[in-house]
C-alpha positions in Angstrom: 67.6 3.2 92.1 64.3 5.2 91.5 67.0 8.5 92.2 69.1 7.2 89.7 65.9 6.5 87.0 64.5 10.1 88.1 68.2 11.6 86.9 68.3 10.0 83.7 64.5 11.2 82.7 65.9 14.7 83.4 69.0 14.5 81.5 66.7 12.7 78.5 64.8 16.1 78.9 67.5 18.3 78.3 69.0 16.8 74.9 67.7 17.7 71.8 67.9 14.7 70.4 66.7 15.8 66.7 69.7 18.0 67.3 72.0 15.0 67.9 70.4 12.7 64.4 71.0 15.8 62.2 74.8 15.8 63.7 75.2 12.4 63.2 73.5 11.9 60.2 76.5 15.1 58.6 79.2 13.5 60.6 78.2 9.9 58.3 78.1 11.9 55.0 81.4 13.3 55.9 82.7 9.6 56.4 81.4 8.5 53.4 82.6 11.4 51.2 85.9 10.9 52.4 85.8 7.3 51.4 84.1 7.8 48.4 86.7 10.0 47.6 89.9 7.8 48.2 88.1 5.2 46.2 87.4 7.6 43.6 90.7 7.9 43.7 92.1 4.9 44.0 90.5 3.7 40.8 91.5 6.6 38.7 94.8 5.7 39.2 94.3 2.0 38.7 92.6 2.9 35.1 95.4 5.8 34.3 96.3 4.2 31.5 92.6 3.6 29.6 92.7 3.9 25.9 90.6 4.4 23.3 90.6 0.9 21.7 87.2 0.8 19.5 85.8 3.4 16.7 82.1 3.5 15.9 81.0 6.1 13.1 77.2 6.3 13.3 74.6 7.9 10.8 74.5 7.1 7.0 77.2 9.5 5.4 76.8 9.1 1.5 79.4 11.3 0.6 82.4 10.7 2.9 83.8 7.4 3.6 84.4 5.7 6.5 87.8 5.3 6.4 88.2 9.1 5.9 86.5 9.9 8.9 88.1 7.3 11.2 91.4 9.4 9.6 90.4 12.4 11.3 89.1 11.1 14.1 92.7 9.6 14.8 93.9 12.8 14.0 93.6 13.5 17.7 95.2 11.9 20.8 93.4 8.3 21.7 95.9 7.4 23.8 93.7 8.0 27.2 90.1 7.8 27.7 90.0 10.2 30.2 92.4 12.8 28.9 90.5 12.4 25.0 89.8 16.2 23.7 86.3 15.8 22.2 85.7 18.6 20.9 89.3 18.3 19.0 87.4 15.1 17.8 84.7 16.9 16.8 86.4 19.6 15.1 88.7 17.5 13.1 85.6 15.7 12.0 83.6 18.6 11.1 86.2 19.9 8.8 85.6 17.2 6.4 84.0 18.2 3.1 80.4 17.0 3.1 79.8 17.2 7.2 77.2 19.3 8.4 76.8 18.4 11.8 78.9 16.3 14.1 77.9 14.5 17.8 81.1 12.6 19.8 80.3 10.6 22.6 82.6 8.4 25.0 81.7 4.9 26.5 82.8 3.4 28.7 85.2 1.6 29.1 87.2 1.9 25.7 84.7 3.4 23.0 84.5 6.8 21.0 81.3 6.5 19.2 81.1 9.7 16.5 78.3 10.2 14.8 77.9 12.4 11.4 74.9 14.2 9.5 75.8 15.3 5.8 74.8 18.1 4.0 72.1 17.5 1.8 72.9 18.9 -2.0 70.3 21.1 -3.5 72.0 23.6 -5.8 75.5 24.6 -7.2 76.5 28.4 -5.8 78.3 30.3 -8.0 80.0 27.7 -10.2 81.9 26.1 -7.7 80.2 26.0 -4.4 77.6 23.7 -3.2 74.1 24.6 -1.6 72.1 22.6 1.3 68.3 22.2 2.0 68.8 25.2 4.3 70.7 27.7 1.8 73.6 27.3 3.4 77.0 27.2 1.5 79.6 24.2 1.6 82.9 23.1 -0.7 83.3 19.8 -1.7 83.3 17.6 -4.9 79.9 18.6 -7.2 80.7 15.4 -9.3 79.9 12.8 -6.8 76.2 14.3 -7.1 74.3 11.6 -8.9 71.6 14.6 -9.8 71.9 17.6 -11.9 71.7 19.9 -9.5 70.4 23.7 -10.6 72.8 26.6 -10.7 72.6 29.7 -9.1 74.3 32.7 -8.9 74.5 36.0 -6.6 76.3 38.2 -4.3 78.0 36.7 -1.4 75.4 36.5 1.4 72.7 36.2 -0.8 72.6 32.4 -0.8 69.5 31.5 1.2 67.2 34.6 -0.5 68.2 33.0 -3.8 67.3 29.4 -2.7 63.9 30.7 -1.5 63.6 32.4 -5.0 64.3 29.2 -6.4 61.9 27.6 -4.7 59.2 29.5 -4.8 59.3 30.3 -8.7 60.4 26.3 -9.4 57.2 25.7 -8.4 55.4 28.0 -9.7 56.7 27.2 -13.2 56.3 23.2 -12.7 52.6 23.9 -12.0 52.5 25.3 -15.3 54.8 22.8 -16.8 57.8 25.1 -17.2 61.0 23.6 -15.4 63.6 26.2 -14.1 67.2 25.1 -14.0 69.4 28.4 -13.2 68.5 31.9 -11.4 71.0 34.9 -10.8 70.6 38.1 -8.9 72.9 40.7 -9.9 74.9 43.2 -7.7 72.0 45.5 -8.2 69.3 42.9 -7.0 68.3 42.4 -10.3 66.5 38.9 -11.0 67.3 36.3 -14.0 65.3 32.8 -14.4 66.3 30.6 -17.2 64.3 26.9 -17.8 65.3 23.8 -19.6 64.3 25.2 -22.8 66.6 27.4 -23.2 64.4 30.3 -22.6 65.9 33.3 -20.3 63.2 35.9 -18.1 64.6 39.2 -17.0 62.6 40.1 -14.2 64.1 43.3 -13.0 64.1 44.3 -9.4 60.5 44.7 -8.5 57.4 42.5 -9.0 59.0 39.6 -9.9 56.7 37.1 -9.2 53.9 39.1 -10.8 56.5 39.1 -13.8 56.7 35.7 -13.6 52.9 34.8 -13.8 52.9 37.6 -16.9 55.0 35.1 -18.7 53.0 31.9 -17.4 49.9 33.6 -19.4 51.6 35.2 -21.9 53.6 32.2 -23.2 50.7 30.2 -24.6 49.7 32.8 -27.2 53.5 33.8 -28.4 53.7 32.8 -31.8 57.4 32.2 -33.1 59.0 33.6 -36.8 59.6 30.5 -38.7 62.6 28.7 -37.4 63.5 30.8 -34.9 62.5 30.2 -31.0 62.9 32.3 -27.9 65.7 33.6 -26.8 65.3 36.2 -24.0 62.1 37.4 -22.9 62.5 40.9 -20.7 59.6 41.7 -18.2 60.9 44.8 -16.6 58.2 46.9 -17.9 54.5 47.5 -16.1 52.5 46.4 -19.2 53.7 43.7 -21.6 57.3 42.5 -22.9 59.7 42.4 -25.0 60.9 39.0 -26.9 64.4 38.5 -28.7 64.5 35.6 -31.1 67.3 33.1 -31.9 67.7 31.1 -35.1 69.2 27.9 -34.3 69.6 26.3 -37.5 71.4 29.7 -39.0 73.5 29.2 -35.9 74.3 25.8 -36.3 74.9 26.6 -40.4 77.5 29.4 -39.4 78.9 27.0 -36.9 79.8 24.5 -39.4 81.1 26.8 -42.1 83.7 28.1 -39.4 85.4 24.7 -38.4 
């Protein structure tokens, strides 16, 4: 007996028994890999035939309705749950008018949840494009606009420099209680500002806002031929300006005499 306890302390002595754990330990993740897999499997083909049975359109669209983008959305396949092209989803959705951004989302077990930004309106671009907060150009309907939105105009790929133009010289002028509604640059990069009263500045290609601040202090001392009011004041010069006059009530007398 004590031969036979002797024995089995050597063999014990010879295995490496952290050896043997890290071989059996693999050996079980194998197993359960395997299984994990069949089940896997197994339940794919169980759910095979998973649709897309509920639509949830998230974020506050103002512009687009629902209904409109539930159209696109089932534009695409719903058919399967697992199959579902999202980003087909999300194109189809993005294509619509007023979207600016687009997120699409699956859930388990039968829910596409989409959910939308809009672009927020700031100007009208050229006549008959539309402007966001980032000077970025979109087409869709200006009419639904609740606002009067300003116009601007300019080359192509000029959009965002004349937005920060607008910008910067709309406030400049509301400080001083001038409101701008419209600004143009020319295919020359020339700049054109006209406010609410009618009134147009040519500022030329250089120094504009120090053209701009010119007519700020000017303005207050300009005294006007009776009846007439401003028409165009030019500031492309380095000293001073020049002032053309319009006679509205002459205007409106020719006008009437015509029809």
């Amino acid at each position: 007996m004590r031969a036979f306890f002797e024995k089995a302390k050597q063999i014990n002595q010879r295995l490496n028994w952290s050896l043997l754990l890290g071989v059996g330990f693999f050996i079980l993740v194998i197993v359960c890999v395997v299984r994990g897999t069949y089940w896997v499997s197994d339940w794919l083909v169980e759910h095979k035939d998973a649709q897309i049975k509920q639509l949830t359109v998230l974020g506050e669209p103002q512009y687009t309705k629902e209904a409109d983008i539930i159209a696109a959305i089932k534009q695409v396949d719903l058919s399967s749950y697992f199959e579902l092209d999202v980003q087909s989803v999300h194109s189809k959705v993005k294509a619509l008018p007023w979207i600016a951004h687009v997120s699409v989302r699956k859930q388990w077990p039968d829910q596409l949840q989409v959910y939308v930004v809009e672009h927020t309106p700031v100007a009208v671009w050229n006549s008959d494009l539309l402007l966001n907060k980032h000077g970025e150009v979109f087409q869709a309907q200006s009419d639904l606009v609740s606002t009067q939105l300003p116009q601007l105009y300019g080359p192509e790929g000029s959009e965002q420099e004349a937005w920060r133009t607008f910008l910067q010289f709309k406030d400049m002028l509301n400080v001083n209680d001038f409101k701008l509604v419209s600004l143009a640059l020319s295919e020359r990069f020339a700049w054109q500002l006209w406010l609410d009263s009618g009134i147009r500045l040519n500022l030329g290609r250089e120094k504009i806002a120090k053209r701009v601040q010119r007519f700020i202090d000017v303005y207050p001392k300009m005294r006007a031929p009776e009846g007439a009011a401003i028409d165009v004041i030019d500031l492309r010069y380095d000293i001073g300006l020049a002032v053309s006059w319009k006679y509205p009530q002459e205007q409106e007398q020719q006008s009437k005499s015509e029809a």
